[in-house]
N, C-alpha and C positions, 0 to 999 in steps of 0.2 A: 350295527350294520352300516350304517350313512358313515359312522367315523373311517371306517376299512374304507370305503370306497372312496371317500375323501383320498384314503392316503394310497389306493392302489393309483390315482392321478396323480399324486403328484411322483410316484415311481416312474411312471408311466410319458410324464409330462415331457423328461427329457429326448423321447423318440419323438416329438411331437416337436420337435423346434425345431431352426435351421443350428447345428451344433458347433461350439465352441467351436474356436479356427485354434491358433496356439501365442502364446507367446513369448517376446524377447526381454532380454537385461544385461545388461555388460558396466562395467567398473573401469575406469582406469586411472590408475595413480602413480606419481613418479616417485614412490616411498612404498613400503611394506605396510599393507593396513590388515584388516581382520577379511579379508573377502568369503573367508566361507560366510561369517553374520550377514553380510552385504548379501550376498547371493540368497540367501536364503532367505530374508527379506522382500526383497525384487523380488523372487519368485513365488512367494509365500501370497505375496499383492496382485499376480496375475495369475494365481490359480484357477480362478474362473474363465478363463480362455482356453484352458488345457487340462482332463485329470486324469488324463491316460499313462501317462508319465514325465519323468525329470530328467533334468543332469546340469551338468556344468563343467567349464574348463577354468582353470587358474593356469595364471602367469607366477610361476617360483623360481626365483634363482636365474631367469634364462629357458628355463623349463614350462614347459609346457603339461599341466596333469588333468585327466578329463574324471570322472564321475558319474553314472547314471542308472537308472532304475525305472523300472515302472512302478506307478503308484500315485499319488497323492505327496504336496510339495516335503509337509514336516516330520508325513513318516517314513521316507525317504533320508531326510536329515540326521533323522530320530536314530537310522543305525551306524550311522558314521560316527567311530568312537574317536577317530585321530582325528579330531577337528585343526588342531594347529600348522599340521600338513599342509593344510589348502590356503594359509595365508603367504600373498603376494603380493603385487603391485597391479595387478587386474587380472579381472574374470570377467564370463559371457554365459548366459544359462538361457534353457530353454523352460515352458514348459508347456506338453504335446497333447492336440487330440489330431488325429492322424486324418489326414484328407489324404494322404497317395503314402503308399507302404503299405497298409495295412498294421497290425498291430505286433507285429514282431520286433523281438528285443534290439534288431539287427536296425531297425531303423529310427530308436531315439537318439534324439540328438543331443548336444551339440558332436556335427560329423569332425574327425581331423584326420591330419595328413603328416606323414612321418618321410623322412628323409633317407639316404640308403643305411643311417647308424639305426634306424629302429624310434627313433629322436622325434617326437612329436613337435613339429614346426609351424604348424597353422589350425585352426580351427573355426569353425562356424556354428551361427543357427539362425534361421531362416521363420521368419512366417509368414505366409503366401501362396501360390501355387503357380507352378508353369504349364501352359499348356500345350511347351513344345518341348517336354524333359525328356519323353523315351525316344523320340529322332535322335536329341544329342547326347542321349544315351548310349544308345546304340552305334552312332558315330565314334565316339571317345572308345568306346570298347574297341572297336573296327582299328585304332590305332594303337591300342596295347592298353588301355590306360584301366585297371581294375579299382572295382567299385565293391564297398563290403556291404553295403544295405540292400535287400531282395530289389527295392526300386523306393525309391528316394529323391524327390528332385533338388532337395536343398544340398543332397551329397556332389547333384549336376555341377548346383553352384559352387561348389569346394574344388571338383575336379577342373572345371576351368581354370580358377584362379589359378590353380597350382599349376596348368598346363601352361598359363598365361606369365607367369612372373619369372620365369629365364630369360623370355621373350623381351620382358620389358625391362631388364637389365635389374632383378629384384624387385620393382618400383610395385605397389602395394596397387596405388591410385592407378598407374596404366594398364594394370594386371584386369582391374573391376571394370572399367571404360571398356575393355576388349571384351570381357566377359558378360559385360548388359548388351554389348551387340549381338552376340549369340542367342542370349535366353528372350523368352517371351512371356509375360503373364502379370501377376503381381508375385513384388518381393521385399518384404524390410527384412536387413539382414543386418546383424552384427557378424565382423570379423576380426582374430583373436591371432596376432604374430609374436616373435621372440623378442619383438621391442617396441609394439604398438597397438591400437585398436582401430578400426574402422566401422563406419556404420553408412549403410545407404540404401535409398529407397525407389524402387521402382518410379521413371517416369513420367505415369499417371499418380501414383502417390496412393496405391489403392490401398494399402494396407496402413495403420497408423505405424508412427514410430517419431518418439522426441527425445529430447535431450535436457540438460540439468545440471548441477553442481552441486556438489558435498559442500565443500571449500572454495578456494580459489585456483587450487590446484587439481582437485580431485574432478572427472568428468563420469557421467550418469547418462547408460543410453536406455529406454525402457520402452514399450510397446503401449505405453499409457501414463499418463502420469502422476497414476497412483502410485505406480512405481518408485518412483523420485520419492515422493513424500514417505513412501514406506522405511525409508532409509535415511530421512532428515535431510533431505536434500531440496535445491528450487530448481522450477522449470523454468529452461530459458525458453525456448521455443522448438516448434516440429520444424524437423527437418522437412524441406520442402521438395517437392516430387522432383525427381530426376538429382539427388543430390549426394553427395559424400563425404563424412567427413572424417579425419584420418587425424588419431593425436596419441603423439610421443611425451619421452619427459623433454624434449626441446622446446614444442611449440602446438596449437590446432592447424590443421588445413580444412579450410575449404572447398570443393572444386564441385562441376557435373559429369553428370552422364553424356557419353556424345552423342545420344538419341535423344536428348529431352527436347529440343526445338521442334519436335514434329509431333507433339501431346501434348494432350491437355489433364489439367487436374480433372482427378474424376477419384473422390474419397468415395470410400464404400458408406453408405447409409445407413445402414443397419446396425455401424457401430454406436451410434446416436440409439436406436430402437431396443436395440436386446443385450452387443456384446460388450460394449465397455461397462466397467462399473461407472456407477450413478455420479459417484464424487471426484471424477478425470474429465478431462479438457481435453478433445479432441478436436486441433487444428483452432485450441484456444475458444473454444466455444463451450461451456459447460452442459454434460451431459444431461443430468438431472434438469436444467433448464427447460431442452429439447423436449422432453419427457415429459413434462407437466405440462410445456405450453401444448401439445400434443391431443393432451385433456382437454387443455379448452377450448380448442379448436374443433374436438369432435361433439362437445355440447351447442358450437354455435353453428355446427351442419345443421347438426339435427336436435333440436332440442324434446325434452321428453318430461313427462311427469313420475317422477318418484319418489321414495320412502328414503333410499339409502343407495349409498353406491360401493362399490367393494373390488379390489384390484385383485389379480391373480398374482399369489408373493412370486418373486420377489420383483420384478421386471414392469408389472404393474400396474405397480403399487405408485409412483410418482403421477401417473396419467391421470390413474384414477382420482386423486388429490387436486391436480388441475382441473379437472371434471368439477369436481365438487366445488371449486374457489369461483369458476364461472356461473355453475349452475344456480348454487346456495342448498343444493340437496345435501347431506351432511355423508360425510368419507367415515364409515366405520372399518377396524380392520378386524372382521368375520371369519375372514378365513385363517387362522393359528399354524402358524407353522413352527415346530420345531426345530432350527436349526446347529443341534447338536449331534443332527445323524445325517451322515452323507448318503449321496445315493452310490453309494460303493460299498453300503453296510450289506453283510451277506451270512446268513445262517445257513443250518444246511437242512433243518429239517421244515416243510410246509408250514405246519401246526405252529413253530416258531416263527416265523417270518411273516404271519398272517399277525401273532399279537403284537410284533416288534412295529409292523409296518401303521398301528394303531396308535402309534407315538408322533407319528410324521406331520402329519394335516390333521385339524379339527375344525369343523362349523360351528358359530356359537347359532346353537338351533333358534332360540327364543328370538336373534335380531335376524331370520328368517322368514320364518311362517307369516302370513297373511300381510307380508311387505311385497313391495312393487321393488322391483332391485337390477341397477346398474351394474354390468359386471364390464369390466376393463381388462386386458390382457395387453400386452404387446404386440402380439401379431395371431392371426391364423395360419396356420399351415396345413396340415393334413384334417385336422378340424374332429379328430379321434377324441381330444380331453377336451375341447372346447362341451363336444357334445356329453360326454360322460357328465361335467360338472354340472352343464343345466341340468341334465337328470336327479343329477343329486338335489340341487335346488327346487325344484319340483315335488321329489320324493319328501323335503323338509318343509313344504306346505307355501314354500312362495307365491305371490299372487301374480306376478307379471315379472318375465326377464327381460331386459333388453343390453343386448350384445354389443358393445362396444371395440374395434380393434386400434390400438395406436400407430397402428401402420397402414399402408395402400393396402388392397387386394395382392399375394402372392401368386406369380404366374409364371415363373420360371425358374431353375435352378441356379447356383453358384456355384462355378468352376473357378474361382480365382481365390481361393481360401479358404473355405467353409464348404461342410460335409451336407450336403444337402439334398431330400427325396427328388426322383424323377416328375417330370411335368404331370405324368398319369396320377400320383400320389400327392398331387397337388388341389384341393376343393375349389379354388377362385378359379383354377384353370380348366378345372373341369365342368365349373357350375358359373357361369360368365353372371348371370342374377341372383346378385345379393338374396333377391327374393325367397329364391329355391334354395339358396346356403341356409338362409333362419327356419325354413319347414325343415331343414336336415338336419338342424341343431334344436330346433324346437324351443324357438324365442318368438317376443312377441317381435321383437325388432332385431334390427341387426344396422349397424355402420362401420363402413371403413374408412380412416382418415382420407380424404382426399389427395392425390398427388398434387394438386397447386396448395395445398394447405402444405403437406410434408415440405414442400419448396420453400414456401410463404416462412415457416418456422424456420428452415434453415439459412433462410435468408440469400443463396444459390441456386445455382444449375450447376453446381462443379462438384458433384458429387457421382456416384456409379449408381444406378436404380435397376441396372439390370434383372433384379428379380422381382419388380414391378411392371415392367416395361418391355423386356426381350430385348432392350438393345444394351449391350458390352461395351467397355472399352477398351476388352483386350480381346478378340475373334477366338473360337476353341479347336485346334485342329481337327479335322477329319480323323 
């Protein structure tokens, strides 16, 4: 019975985060390489940002070819039998969890744009959110210009360019300058022409996105930089907010946005807490760093007496280990998780899916029962498995829980990326004392990293906290 409910948590757990945003990859070479391996690759590395769905576009011949599916990165790959088709001199891939569209086939990406021969000429993919995409939505339509995704803001971004590059005499770089004055919000976008790549990142810089090398020739844009590595490639550095860069087989450009003078850096946070993987440098700063020192920061708020300390896999699982390297209380990993079953596994009958879902999480019972026990998560949000899990802890004979979060208090949502519940659906916004959160979780204790701590580790204030704080650095339209 404790194993099932073990594992209906961790089914469970994923409604219980703030979710996956999506992410980017793009290739460009001035030779013919294997880009479908490349691509699939890249995207294989940022699966965890996105498992809603795929795609990709290649550069062949001149040509322009797209690809895409919903699903998971390599069984998507898995049905592409003409793999040699898709090698070219560069590609751009997504992969999706849908914050605006909804989940229709109509709105995976990468979007493109065909010319009056039917001739695909441009392509993108986007990860971010605008939060003035159906005004200029609806404007653009208002002057003829049609849109195939039900609503789409990364298509917004497509239809500018394209409305924009007549204008600028073809020029790629004045086309995007004209087009960040229009949009508002966060955006790291790759863009994908008949003789170049482009990549660039909204003004505040809210969303990650860096860059890298195969070779000396070859260049690598990725939305992290496991990316890069997934593909033998080095990072050179992120691209910095408000910035673009545009590369052919002649030469790199670099240039900015014409808004960036009036913003400030402001990295999203959170990529540090839950969405990058642990082994990427964000903004050159290693993640898994942030995460441990995270730990030890919330042992030296509050210090506590225990047996053992135990992280929720997979996210953590690093905190918890920094916990334990400050405290000297010992990091066992308790909680077994499975990771040869995605949370996309699906049967169809109950009676099945109850014993399958018994493979997923397991408690080692005996390094429970009559131990005093540290539990570590990333963050709280809805506070649904937080609670479920001490029950189970409890149920398995523990003698004392004390609640750990590697994050502030969550008090607001995110519209600039990430799919995330309403204020009401929020525990720290509704329950302002810690106090009344641990009787609702039913711990002995409960702490939240402190916001000068989170800062303290990050070593800034150039970051977005908005969903600690209430305050943006992009305003969300009416």
């Amino acid at each position: 019975m404790i194993s099932q409910l073990f594992s209906y948590i961790l089914e469970n757990n994923y409604f219980d985060k703030f979710n996956d945003e999506c992410g980017v990859f793009g290739i460009y070479s001035p030779y013919k390489v294997d880009t479908f391996s490349l691509i699939q690759f890249g995207l294989f590395a940022l699966q965890h940002r996105g498992q809603e769905a795929c795609g990709f576009s290649v550069l062949r011949d001149g040509f322009i070819i797209s690809h895409k599916s919903e699903g998971l990165v390599l069984d998507f790959f898995r049905k592409i039998s003409n793999s040699k088709c898709y090698h070219g001199n560069a590609v751009i891939g997504h992969t999706r969890y849908s914050t605006e569209g909804g989940q229709s086939k109509k709105n995976i990406q990468p979007f493109f744009g065909e010319d009056s021969y039917g001739k695909s000429t441009i392509s993108i993919v986007h990860n971010g959110n605008l939060v003035n995409a159906q005004d200029l939505r609806r404007k653009l339509e208002s002057q003829g210009i049609n849109f195939i995704s039900e609503y789409s803001d990364s298509e917004v971004i497509l239809r500018l360019i394209q409305k924009y590059l007549p204008e600028s005499d073809n020029s790629l770089e004045k086309a995007i300058q004209k087009t960040t004055i229009d949009i508002k919000g966060a955006y790291s976008v790759i863009v994908l022409m008949d003789n170049k790549i482009a990549a660039f990142r909204d003004p505040n810089g809210i969303r990650p996105l860096c860059y890298g090398m195969l070779n000396e020739d070859i260049y690598i844009f990725s939305s992290e930089t496991c990316g890069i590595d997934s593909v033998g490639g080095f990072y050179v550095r992120d691209l910095f907010p408000g910035e673009i860069i545009i590369v052919d087989k002649k030469l790199i450009q670099f240039s900015l946005l014409s808004e960036r003078k009036n913003t400030k850096k402001r990295i999203c946070s959170f990529e540090y807490i839950y969405f990058s993987r642990p082994d990427s440098l964000i903004e050159n700063i290693n993640v898994y760093e942030i995460r441990e020192k995270s730990g030890e920061k919330l042992y030296e708020q509050h210090p506590v007496e225990a047996d053992v300390v135990i992280g929720v896999p997979d996210s953590g699982v690093p905190a918890s280990i920094g916990y334990s390297k400050a405290s000297g209380i010992p990091f066992k990993p308790i909680l077994v998780k499975n990771k040869y079953i995605g949370r996309s596994f699906i049967l169809p009958k109950q009676e099945m899916r109850e014993k399958m879902v018994n493979l997923k999480l397991n408690p080692i019972l005996d390094e429970i029962k009559g131990k005093r026990i540290v539990i570590i998560d990333d963050s709280i949000v809805r506070g649904t498995t937080s609670r479920r899990l001490v029950y189970i802890l409890r149920k398995a004979g523990a003698k004392e829980i004390h609640f750990r979060s590697a994050s502030p208090p969550i008090i607001g949502p995110c519209y600039l990326g990430v799919d995330t519940p309403s204020k009401k659906d929020l525990i720290s916004y509704n329950h302002i004392d810690k106090k009344d959160i641990a009787k609702i979780l039913n711990v002995d204790s409960l702490e939240f990293l402190s916001m000068d701590n989170f800062i303290d580790i990050l070593g800034s204030i150039h970051y977005c906290f908005g969903c600690f704080t209430g305050n943006y650095p992009v305003q969300k339209n009416d």
